[in-house]
DRENDO-1510 file (C-alpha; in Angstrom, 1 decimal, always signed):
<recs>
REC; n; res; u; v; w
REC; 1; UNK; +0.0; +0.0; +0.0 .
REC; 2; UNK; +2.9; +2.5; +0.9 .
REC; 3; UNK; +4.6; +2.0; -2.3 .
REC; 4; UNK; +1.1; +3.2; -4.2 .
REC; 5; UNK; +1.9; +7.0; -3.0 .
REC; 6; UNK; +3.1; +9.4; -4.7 .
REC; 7; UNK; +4.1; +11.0; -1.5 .
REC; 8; UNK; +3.0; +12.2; +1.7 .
REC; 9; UNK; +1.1; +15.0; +2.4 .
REC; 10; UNK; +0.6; +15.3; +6.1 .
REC; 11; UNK; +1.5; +12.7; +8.2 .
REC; 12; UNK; +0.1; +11.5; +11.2 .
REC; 13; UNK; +1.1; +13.8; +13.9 .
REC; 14; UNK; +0.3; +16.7; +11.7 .
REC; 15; UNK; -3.4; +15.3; +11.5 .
REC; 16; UNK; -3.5; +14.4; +15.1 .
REC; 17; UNK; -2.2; +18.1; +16.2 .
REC; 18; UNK; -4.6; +19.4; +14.3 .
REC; 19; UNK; -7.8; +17.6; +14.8 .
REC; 20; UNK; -7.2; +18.0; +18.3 .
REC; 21; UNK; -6.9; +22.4; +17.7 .
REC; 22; UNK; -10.1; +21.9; +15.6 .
REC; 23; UNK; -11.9; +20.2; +17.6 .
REC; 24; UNK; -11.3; +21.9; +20.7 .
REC; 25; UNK; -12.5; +24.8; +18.8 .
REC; 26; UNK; -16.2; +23.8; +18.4 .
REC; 27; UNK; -16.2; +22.2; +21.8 .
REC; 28; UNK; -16.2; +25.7; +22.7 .
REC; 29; UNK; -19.3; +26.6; +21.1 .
REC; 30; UNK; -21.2; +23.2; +21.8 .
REC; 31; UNK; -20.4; +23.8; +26.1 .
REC; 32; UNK; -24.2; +24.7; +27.1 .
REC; 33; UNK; -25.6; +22.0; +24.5 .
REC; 34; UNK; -25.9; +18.6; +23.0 .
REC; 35; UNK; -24.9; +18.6; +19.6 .
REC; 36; UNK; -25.5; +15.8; +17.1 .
REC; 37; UNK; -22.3; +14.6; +15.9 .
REC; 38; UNK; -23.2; +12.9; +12.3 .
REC; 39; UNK; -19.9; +10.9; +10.6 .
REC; 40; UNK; -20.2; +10.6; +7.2 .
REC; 41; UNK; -19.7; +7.1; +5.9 .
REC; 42; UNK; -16.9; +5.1; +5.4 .
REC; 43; UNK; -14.4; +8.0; +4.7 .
REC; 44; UNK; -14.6; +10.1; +7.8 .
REC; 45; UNK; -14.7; +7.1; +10.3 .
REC; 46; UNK; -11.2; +7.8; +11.7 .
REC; 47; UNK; -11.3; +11.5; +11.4 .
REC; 48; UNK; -14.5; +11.1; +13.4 .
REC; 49; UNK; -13.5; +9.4; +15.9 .
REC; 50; UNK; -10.1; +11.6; +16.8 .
REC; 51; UNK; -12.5; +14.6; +16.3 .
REC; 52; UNK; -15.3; +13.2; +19.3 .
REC; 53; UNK; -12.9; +12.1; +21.8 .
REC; 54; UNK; -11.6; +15.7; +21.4 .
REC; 55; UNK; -15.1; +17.1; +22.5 .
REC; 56; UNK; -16.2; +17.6; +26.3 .
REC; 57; UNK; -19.6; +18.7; +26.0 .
REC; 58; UNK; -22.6; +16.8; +25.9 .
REC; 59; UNK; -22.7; +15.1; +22.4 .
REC; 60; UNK; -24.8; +12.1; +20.9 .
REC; 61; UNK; -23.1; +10.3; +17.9 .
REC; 62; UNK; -25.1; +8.7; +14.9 .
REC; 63; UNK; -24.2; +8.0; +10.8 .
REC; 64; UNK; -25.2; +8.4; +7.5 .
REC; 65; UNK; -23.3; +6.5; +4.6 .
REC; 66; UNK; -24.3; +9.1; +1.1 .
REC; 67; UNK; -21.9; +8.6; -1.6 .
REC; 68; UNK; -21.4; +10.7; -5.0 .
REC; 69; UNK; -18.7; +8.5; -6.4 .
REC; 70; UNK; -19.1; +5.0; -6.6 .
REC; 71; UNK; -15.5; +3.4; -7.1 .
REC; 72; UNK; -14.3; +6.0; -9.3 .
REC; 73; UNK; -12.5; +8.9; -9.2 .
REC; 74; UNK; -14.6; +11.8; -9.9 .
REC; 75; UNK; -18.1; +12.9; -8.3 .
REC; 76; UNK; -21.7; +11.4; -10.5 .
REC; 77; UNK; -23.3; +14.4; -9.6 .
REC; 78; UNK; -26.6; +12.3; -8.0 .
REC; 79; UNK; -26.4; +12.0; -3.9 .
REC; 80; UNK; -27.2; +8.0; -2.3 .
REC; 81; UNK; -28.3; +7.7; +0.6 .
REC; 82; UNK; -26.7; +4.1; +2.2 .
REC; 83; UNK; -27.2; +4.5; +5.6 .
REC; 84; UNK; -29.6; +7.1; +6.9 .
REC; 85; UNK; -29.6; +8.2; +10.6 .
REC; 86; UNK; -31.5; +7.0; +13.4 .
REC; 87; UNK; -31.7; +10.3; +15.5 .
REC; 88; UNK; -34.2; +12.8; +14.7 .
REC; 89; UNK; -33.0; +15.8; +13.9 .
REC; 90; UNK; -35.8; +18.5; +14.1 .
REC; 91; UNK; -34.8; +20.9; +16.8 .
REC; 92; UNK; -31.0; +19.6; +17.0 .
REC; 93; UNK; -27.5; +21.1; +16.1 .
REC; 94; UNK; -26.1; +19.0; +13.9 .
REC; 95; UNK; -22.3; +18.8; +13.4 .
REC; 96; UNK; -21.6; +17.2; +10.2 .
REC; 97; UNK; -18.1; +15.1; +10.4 .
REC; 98; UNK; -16.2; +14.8; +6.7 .
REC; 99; UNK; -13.4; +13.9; +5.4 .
REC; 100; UNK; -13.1; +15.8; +2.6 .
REC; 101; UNK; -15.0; +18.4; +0.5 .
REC; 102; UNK; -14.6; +18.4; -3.3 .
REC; 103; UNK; -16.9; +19.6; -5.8 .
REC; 104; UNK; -19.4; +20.2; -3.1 .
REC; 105; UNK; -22.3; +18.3; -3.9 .
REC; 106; UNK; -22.5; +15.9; -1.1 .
REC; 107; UNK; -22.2; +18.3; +1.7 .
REC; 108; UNK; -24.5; +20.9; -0.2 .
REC; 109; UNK; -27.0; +18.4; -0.1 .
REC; 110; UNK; -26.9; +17.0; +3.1 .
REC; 111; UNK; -26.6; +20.2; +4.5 .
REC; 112; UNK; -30.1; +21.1; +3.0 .
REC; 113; UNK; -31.3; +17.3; +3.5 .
REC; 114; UNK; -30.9; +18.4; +7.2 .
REC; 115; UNK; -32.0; +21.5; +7.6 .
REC; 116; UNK; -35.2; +20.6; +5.4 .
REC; 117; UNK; -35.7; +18.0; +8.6 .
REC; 118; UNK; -36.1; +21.0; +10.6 .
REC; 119; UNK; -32.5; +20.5; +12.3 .
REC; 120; UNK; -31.9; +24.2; +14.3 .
REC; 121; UNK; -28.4; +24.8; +12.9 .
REC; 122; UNK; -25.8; +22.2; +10.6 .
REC; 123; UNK; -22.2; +23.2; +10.8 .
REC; 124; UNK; -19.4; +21.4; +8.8 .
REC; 125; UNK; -16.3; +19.9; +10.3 .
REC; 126; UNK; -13.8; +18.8; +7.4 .
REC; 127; UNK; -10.8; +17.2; +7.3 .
REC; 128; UNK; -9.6; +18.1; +4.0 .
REC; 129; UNK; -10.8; +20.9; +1.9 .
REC; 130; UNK; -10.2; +20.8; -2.0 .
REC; 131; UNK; -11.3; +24.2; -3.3 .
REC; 132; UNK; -10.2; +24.5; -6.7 .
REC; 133; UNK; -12.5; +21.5; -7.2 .
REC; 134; UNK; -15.6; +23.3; -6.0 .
REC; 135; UNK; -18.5; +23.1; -8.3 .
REC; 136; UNK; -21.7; +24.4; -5.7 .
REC; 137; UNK; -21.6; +27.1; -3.0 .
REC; 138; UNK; -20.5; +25.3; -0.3 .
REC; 139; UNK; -17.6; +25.8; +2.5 .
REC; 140; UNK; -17.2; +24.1; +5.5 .
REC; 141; UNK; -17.5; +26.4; +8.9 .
REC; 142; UNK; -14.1; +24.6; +10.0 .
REC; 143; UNK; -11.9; +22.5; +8.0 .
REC; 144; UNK; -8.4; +21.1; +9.1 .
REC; 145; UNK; -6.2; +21.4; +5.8 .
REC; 146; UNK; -6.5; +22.9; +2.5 .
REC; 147; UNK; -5.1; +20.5; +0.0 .
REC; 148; UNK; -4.1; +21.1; -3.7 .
REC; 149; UNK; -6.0; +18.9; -6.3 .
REC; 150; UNK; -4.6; +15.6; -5.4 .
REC; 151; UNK; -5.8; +12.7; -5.3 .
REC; 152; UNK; -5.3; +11.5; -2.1 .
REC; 153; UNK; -5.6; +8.3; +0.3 .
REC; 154; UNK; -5.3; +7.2; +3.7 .
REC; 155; UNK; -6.6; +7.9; +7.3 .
REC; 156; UNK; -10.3; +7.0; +6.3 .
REC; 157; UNK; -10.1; +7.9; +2.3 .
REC; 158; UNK; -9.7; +5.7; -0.2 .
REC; 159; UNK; -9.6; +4.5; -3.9 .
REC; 160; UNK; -11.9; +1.6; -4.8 .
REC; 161; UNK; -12.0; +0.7; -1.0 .
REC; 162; UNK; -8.6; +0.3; -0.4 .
REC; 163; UNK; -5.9; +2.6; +1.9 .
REC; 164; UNK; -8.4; +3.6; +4.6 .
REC; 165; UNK; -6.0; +2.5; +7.0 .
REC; 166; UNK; -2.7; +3.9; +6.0 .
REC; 167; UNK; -2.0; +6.5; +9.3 .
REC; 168; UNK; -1.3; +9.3; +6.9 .
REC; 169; UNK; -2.8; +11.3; +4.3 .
REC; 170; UNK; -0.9; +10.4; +0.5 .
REC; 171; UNK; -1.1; +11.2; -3.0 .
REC; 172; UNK; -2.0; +8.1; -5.0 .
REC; 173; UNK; +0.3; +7.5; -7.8 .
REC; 174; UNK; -1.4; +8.4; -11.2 .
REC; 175; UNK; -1.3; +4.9; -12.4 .
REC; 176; UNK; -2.7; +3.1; -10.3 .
REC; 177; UNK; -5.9; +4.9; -10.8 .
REC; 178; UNK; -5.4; +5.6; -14.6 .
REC; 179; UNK; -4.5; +1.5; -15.1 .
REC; 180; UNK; -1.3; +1.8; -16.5 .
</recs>
């Protein structure tokens, strides 16, 4: 798996240092509530789970599995819902957990999904933010990193479900994904 990167792009203390600042962050604004901590599906998993344990206020923890992409590389522009939650969220804040935003669509559409459910406020938590991929008006309210357009594996993202588990965030060699 190590040999299929490019290269590193952060590595694993630079995530954890991070997350941790991040998180501690909206903890502050979550201290006289109970927020609804939502993970996104498989690719946020261990972003999620770094980002909760960082929290000290009151929060409950559900999923939703929504997918874009399939087991390519670039978004189909129609929104799936896998895996929906089992919380209601009328009346709730809602933090959404992601790994990464891209083109937008996914996290423009759950946002309103959410909202539409009569949630009270829906703030996005990234880990990676891709910009010059943006296609809809969407921006998370706190991201950890700005990347460049890479594509990138590892700590929870992957290419055709594998690399989830590689401790770092990597670039994917060009050829594996191109099939050369």
């Amino acid at each position: 798996m190590h040999n299929d990167c490019e290269r590193i792009m952060l590595t694993a203390e630079q995530i954890r240092s991070r997350v941790k600042e991040v998180a501690q962050t909206v903890d502050a604004l979550y201290q006289d509530k109970r927020p609804l901590a939502v993970g996104i599906l498989k690719g946020s998993i261990l972003f999620y789970v770094d980002f909760v344990r960082e929290l000290t206020c009151p929060v409950e923890l559900d999923f939703m599995a929504v997918s874009s992409y399939g087991s390519g590389t670039v978004s189909s522009g129609k929104l799936r819902i896998k895996k929906d939650l089992d919380s209601d969220v009328k009346g709730r804040d809602v933090i959404i957990i992601e790994d990464i935003i891209d083109s937008g669509f996914t996290l423009a559409n759950l946002k309103a999904l959410l909202l539409e459910r009569g949630a009270r406020s829906v703030l996005i938590v990234t880990l990676l933010n891709k910009e010059g991929r943006r296609e809809y008006e969407i921006a998370p309210d706190f991201n950890c990193f700005d990347i460049e357009n890479e594509f990138v594996i590892g700590y929870g993202l992957d290419y055709d479900e594998r690399y989830r588990n590689l401790p770092y965030i990597g670039i994917l060699k060009r050829e594996i994904y191109e099939g050369k």
